[in-house]
Backbone bond lengths (Angstrom), bond angles and torsions (degrees), N, CA, C in turn:
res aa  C-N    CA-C-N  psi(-1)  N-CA   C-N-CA  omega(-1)  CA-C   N-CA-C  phi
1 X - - - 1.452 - - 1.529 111.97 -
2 X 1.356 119.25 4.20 1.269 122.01 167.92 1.365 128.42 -85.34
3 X 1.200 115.36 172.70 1.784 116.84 -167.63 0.990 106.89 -127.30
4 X 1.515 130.11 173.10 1.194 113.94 162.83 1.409 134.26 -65.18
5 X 1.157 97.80 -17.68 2.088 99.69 174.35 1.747 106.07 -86.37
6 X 1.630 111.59 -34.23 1.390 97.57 172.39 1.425 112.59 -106.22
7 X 1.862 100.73 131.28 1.755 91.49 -179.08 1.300 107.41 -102.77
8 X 1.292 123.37 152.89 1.436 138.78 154.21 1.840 114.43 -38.63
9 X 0.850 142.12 144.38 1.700 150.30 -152.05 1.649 113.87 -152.94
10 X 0.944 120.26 128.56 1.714 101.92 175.74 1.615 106.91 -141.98
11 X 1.341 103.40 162.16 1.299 104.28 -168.63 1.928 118.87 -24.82
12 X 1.593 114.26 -46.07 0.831 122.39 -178.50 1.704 129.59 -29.77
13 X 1.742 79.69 -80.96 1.668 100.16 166.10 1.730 140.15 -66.54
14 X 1.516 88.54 -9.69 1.701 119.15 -164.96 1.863 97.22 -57.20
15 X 1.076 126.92 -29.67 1.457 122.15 175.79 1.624 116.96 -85.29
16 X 1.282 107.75 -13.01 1.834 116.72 -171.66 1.426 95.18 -95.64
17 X 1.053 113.29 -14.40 1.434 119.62 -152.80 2.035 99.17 -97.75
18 X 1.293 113.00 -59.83 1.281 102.35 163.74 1.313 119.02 -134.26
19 X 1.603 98.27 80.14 1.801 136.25 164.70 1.708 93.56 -119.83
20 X 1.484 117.17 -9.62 1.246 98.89 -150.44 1.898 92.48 -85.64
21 X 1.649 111.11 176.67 1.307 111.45 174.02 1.909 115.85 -55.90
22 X 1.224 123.92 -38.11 1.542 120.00 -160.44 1.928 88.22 -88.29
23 X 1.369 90.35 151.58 1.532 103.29 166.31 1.318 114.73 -68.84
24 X 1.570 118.08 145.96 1.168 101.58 -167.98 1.855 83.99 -140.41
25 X 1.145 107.41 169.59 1.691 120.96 -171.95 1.563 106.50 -131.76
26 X 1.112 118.59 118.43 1.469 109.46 -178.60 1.565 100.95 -112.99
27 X 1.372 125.96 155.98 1.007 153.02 -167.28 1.747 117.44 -128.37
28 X 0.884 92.20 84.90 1.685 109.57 174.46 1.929 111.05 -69.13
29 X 1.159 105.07 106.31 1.637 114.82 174.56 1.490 121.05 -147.90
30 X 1.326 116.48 161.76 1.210 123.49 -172.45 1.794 99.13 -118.72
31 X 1.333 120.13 155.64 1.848 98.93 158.88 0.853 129.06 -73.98
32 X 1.553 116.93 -23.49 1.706 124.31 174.26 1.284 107.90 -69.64
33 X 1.290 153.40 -24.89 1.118 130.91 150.67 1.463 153.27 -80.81
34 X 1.371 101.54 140.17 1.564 111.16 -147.01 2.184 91.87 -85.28
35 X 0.843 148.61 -32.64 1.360 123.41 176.17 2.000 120.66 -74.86
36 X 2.012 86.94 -4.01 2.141 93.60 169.28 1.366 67.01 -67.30
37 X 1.202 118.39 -83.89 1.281 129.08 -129.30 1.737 109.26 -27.68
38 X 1.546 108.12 -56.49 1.483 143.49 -143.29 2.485 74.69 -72.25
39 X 1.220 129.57 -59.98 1.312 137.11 -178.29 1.081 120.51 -47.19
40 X 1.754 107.56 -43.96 1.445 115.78 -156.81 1.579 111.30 -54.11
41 X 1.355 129.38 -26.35 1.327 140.05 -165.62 1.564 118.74 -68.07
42 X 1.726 84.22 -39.23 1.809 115.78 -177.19 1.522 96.58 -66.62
43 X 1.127 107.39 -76.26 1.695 110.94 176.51 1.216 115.31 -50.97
44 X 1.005 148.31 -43.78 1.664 144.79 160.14 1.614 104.00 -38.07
45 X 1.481 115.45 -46.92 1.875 114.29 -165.09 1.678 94.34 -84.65
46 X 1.357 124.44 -33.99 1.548 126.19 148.35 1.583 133.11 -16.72
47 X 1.393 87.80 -67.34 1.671 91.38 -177.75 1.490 108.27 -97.22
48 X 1.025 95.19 28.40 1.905 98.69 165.99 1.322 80.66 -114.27
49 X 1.194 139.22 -90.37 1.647 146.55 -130.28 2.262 86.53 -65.38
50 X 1.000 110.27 -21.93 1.510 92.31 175.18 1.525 119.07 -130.82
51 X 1.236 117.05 35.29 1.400 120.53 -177.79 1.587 108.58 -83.08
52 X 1.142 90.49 144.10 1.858 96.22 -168.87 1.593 115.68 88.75
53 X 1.481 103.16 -3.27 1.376 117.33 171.52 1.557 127.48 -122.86
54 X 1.139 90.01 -45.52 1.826 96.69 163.59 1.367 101.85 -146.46
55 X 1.866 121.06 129.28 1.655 112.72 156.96 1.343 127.43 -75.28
56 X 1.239 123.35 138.88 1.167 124.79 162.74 1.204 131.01 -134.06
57 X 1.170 111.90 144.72 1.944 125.10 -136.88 1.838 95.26 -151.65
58 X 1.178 95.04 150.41 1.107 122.20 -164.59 1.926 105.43 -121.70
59 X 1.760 95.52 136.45 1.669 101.48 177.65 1.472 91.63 -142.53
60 X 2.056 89.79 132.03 1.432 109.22 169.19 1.542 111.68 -79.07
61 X 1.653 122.27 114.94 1.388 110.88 -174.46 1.210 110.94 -67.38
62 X 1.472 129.05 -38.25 1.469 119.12 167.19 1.417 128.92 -33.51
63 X 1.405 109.63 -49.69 1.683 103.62 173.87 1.117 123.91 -92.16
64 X 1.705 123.83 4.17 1.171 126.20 -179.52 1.795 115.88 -148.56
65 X 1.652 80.03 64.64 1.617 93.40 -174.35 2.018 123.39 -45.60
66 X 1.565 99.99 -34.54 1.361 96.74 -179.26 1.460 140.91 -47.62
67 X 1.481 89.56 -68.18 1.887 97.32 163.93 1.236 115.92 -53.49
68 X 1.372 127.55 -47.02 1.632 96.47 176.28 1.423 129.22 -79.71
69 X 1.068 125.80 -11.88 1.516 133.32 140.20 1.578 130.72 -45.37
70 X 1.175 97.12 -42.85 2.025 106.98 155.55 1.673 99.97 -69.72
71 X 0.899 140.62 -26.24 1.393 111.12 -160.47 1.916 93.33 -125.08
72 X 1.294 110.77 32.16 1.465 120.61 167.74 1.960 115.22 57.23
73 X 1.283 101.42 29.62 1.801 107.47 179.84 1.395 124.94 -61.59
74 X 1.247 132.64 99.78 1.151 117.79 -178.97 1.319 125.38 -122.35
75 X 1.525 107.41 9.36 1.655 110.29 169.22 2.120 92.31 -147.97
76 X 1.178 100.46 161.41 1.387 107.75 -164.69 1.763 99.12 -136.29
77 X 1.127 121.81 140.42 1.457 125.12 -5.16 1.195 110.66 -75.18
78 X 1.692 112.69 158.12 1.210 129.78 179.69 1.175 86.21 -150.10
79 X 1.531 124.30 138.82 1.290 161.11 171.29 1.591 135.42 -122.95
80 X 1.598 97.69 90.04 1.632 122.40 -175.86 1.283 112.88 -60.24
81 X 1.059 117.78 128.15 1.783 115.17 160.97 1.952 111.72 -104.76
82 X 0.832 95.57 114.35 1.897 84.31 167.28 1.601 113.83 -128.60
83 X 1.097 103.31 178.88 1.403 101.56 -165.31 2.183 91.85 -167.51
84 X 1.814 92.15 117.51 1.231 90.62 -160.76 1.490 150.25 9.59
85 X 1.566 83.21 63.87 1.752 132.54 174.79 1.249 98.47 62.02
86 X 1.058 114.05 47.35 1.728 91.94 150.62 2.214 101.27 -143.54
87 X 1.438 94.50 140.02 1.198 84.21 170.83 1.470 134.64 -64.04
88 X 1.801 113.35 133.00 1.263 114.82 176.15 1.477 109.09 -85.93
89 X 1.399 116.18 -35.82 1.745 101.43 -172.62 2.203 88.94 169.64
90 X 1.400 94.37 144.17 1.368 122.29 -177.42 1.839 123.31 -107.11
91 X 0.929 112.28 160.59 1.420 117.97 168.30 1.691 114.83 -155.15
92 X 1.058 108.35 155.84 1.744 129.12 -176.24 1.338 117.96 -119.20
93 X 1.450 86.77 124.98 1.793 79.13 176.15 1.686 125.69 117.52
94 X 0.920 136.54 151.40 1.485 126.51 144.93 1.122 139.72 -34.28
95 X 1.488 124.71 17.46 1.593 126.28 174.06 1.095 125.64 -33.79
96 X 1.526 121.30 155.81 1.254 132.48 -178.46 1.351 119.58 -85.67
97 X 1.580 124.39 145.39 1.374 138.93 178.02 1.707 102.57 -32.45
98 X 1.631 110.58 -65.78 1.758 107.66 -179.10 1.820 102.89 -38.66
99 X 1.523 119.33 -41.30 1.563 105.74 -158.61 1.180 101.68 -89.28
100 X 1.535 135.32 -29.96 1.547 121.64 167.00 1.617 123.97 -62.19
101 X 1.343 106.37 -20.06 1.475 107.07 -173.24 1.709 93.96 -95.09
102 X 0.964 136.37 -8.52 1.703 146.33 171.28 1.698 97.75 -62.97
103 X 1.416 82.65 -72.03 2.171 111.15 -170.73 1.967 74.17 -51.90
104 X 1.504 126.92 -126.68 1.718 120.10 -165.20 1.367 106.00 10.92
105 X 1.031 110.65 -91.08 1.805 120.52 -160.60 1.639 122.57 -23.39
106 X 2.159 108.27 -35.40 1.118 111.43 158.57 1.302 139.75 -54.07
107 X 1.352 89.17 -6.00 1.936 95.57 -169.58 1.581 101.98 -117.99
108 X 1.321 116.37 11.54 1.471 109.48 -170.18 2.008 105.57 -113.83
């Protein structure tokens, strides 16, 4: 379900990934759920309108149970912001384009 501006992430890489200098936004989803689903579009028009400014990448919690268990996930979507690894601030849910581009802007 990724694009080329948003990549897929897995437990593995999930620390290289936002340790790095640019802010990055991760996106916690499953395919069975219908409000990823209902976001995914938002975040796709996201990491176009800010690429080269903040990455944002996407993790299936199904195949990569760890990290979201480190970072206490218990309903999806949930949407991480960090900013040389440490979290700046989260959201739940299906939010709207105005509140993800709000949540980015803190880290820029």
């Amino acid at each position: 379900m990724a694009s080329d501006k948003v990549k897929e992430v897995s437990d593995a890489d999930f620390e290289s990934i936002i340790n790095s200098d640019t802010p990055c936004l991760v996106d916690f989803w499953a395919p069975w759920c219908g409000p990823c689903k209902a976001i995914g579009p938002v975040v796709e028009a996201l990491a176009a309108e800010y690429d080269g400014k903040v990455s944002i990448v996407k993790m299936n919690v199904d195949d990569n149970p760890a990290t979201p268990g480190k970072f206490g996930i218990r309903a999806i979507p949930t949407l991480i912001l960090f900013k040389s690894g440490e979290k700046v601030d989260q959201v739940t849910g299906a939010v709207g384009k105005a509140q993800l581009i709000e949540l980015l802007d803190k880290a820029l």
